[in-house]
N, C-alpha and C positions, 0 to 999 in steps of 0.2 A: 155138452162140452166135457173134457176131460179134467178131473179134482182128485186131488189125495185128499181122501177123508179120514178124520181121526173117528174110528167108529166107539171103539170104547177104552180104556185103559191099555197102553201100551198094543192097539191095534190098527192098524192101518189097510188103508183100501183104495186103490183109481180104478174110478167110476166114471162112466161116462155120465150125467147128468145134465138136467133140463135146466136151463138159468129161465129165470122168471123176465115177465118183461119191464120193460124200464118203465119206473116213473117220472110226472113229469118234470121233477128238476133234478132229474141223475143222467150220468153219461152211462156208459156203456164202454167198457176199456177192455183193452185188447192185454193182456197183462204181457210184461216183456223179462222184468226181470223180478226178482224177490232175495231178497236180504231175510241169511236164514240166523235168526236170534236166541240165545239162549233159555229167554224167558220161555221160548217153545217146548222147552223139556221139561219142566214140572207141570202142563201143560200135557203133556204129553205120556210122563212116567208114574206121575204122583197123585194123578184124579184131581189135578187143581186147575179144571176146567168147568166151563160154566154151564157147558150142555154138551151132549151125544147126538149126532156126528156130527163134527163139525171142520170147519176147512181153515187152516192157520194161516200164520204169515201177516203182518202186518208193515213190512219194509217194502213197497211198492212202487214198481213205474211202470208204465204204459202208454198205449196209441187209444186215442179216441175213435172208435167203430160206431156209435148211434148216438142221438143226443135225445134228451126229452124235450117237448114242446114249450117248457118254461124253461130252458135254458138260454142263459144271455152272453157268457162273456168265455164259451166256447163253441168248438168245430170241428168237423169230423176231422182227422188224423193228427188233430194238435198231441205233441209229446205232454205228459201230466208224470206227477208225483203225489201222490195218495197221505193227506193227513189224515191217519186216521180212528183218531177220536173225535166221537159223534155227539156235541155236549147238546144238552136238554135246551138250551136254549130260554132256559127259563129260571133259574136260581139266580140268586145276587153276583156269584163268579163269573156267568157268563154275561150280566148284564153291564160287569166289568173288564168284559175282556180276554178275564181269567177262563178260558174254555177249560183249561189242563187243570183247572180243580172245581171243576162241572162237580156237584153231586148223586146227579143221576145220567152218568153218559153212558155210551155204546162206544163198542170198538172195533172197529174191521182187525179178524181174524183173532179173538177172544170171545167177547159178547155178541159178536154178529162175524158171519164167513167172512173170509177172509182172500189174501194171494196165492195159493198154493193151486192154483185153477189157473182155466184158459181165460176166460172171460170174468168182469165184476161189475155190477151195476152200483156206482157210486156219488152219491150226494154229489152237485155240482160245487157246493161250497165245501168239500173237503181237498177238491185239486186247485193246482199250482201249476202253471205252466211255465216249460224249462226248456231255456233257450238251445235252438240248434247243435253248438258247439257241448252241451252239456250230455254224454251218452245216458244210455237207460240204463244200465248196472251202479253209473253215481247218480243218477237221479232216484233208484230206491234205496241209496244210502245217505238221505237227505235227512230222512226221521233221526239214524241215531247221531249223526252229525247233529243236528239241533237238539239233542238232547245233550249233547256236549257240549255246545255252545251254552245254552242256558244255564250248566252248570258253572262252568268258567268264568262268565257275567255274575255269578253267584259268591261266586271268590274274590271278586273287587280289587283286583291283582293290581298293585303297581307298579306297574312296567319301568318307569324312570326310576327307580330307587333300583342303582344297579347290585347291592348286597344286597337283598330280598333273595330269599331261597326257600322254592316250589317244590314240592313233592306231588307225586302220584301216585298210587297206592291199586297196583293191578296194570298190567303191560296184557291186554287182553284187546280186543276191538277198540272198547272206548279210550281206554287207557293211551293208549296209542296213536287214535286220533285227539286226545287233549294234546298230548306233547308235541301233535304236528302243528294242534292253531297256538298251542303257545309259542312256539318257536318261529310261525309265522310271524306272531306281532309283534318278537323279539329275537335276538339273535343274542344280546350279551346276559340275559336276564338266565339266571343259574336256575336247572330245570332237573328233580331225580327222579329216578323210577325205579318203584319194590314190584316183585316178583317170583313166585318159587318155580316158575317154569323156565328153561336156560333157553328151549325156543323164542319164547314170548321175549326175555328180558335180550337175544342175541338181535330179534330186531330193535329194539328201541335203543339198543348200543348205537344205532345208523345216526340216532335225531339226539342222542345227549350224551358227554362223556360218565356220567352220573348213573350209570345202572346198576343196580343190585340185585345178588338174588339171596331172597330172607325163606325163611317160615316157619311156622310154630313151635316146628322143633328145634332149629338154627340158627340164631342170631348171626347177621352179619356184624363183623365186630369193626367194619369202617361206617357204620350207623352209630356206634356207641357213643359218639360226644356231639351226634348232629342234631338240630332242632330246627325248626322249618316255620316259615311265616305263615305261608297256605299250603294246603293240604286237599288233595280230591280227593276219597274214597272210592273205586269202581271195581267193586269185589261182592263186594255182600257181606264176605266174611266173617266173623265172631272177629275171627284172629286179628283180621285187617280193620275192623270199625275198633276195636282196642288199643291197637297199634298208632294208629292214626292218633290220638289224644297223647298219647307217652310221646312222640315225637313229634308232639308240637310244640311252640315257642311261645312265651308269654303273648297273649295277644292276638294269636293266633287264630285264623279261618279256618275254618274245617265244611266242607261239605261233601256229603255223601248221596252217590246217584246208586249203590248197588245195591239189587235186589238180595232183602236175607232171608235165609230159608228155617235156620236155626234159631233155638232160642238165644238171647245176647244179655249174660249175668255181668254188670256191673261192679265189682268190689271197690270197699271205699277207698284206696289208694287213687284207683282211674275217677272216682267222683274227685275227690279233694284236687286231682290234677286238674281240671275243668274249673274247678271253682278256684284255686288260688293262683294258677298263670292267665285267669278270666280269657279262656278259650271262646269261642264262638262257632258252635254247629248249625247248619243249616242242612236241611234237606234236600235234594231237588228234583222232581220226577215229570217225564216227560219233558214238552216244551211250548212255549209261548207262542202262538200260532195266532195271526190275523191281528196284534194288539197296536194300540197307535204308537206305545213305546216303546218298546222291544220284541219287535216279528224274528225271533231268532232261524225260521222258515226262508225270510228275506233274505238274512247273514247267510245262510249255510248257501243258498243260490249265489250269494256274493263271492263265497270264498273259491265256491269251486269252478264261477267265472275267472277270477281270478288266479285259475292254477292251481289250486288246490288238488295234492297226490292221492289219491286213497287207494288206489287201484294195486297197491305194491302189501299193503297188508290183506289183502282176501286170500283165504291159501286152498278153497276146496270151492270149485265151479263144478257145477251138476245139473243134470235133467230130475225131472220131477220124481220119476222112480228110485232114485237115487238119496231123498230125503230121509226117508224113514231110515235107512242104515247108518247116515249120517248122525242124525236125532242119539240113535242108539249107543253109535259111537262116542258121542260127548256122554249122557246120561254114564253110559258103564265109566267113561274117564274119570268122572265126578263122584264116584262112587267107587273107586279105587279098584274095580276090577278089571278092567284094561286099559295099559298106556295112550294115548291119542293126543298128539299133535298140532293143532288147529289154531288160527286165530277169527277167520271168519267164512262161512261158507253164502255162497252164494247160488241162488238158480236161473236158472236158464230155461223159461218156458221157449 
């Protein structure tokens, strides 16, 4: 089959290659789409990978091609969506539930290959089967969708209190999809979004009159007297996990889903703000998969049964040779040596 291999730092390679054959409780998928994510590029530029060569991509959907001989509650061409973190099955986390803070897991397309291939031989308990009406480009945008949903649930948001005022913090993929399911589960509930990108913050102008665009260097000075009850974080940023706490409200939720790359110094002003408006941070990373109380894998199936847009924020579809330029293009964006445009790319095996 054919694979982009990351072979070593900043190297790329498609290969034809031998898939292995299936065990007996994994299917055998035909991979259709891949949702290409940012975490890729440190991954990719930075040596912050876990071995050499390896095949990325962890946003996954597919058709079922072979099944193993222990599999029960699939068939060949059923459409799937790939969770996929692989917990140990054996810690006190997973014995609750909690797979998404496994101690010792695996992960398709990090810790173990990945979507960026023709074929993937996958755990049967890592798929999800997605109805008819739900295409394969939103069924491998179901991962980061549940990772938003699990954050959002994390914020404890209440929707009836119609003065409550939400901020987001990054008009980027995720950023974007929170303001969509906020907006879903509310129409009168006041919803902002920060931003240094004019691209980024002209979409999210569509879903809230409330767009800003800030950054380290520039205060927007229609933020100067606001204060916010909840707060997402989906940046990573020094600037933005900072920012976040000064414009919060006494009382205030804060949770932060972005990956940071940097170090993030504290000075006692930003503590004393935490401790005297008694903030509350919470973390939240990945998402709650198979649990009896909160399957936010279930919700995200739900939402996009139910209409759910996503399809209007992808702005770069590509074939598989097509990644690695892509990859690069964000990497140098981020790195301040060329401008690039983007909110999410997507492929197209």
């Amino acid at each position: 089959m054919k694979a982009l291999i990351l072979k070593s730092n900043k190297k790329f390679n498609i290969e034809n290659i031998i898939l292995s054959p299936i065990k007996n409780n994994e299917c055998r998928i035909k991979i259709m789409n891949v949702g290409i994510c940012s975490s890729d590029i440190p991954r990719s530029f930075q040596k912050k990978t876990y071995f050499y060569p390896l095949i990325m991509g962890h946003e996954i959907s597919g058709k079922i091609v072979d099944i193993g001989t222990k599999v029960k509650n699939f068939k060949i061409n059923d459409k799937v969506s790939i969770y996929p973190l692989i917990p140990c099955m054996k810690c006190n986390n997973c014995m609750r539930n909690n797979y998404q803070l496994c101690i010792d897991y695996k992960y398709y397309g990090s810790r173990n290959n990945g979507g960026y291939c023709e074929f993937l031989n996958v755990n049967e308990w890592n798929l999800i089967k997605l109805p008819k009406n739900i295409t394969y480009e939103n069924g491998s945008l179901i991962e980061p969708l549940s990772v938003v949903i699990s954050a959002i649930r994390k914020l404890n948001i209440n929707y009836k209190k119609i003065n409550s005022n939400i901020l987001i913090i990054g008009s980027g993929f995720l950023g974007l999809l929170a303001l969509k399911l906020i907006r879903k589960k509310s129409k009168n509930i006041n919803v902002s979004i920060i931003d240094k990108n004019i691209l980024k913050i002209n979409k999210a102008k569509k879903f809230t009159n409330y767009a800003y665009i800030e950054n380290e260097r520039k205060f927007n000075k229609d933020l100067a007297n606001k204060k916010f009850d909840y707060i997402l974080e989906a940046t990573g940023s020094t600037y933005a996990l900072k920012r976040s706490i000064e414009l919060a409200s006494n009382k205030a939720k804060i949770v932060w889903i972005g990956n940071i790359s940097q170090k993030l110094n504290l000075n006692s002003n930003i503590v004393m703000n935490i401790i005297r408006k008694e903030i509350k941070i919470q973390g939240s990373w990945n998402s709650q998969y198979k649990n009896n109380i909160n399957d936010d894998w279930k919700k995200a199936l739900k939402y996009l049964n139910n209409g759910l847009y996503i399809k209007d924020i992808i702005t770069h579809r590509m074939k598989l040779d097509k990644v690695p330029g892509f990859l690069k293009k964000i990497n140098d964006h981020k790195n301040k040596k060329n401008k690039f445009n983007y909110i999410k790319g997507m492929l197209k095996i």
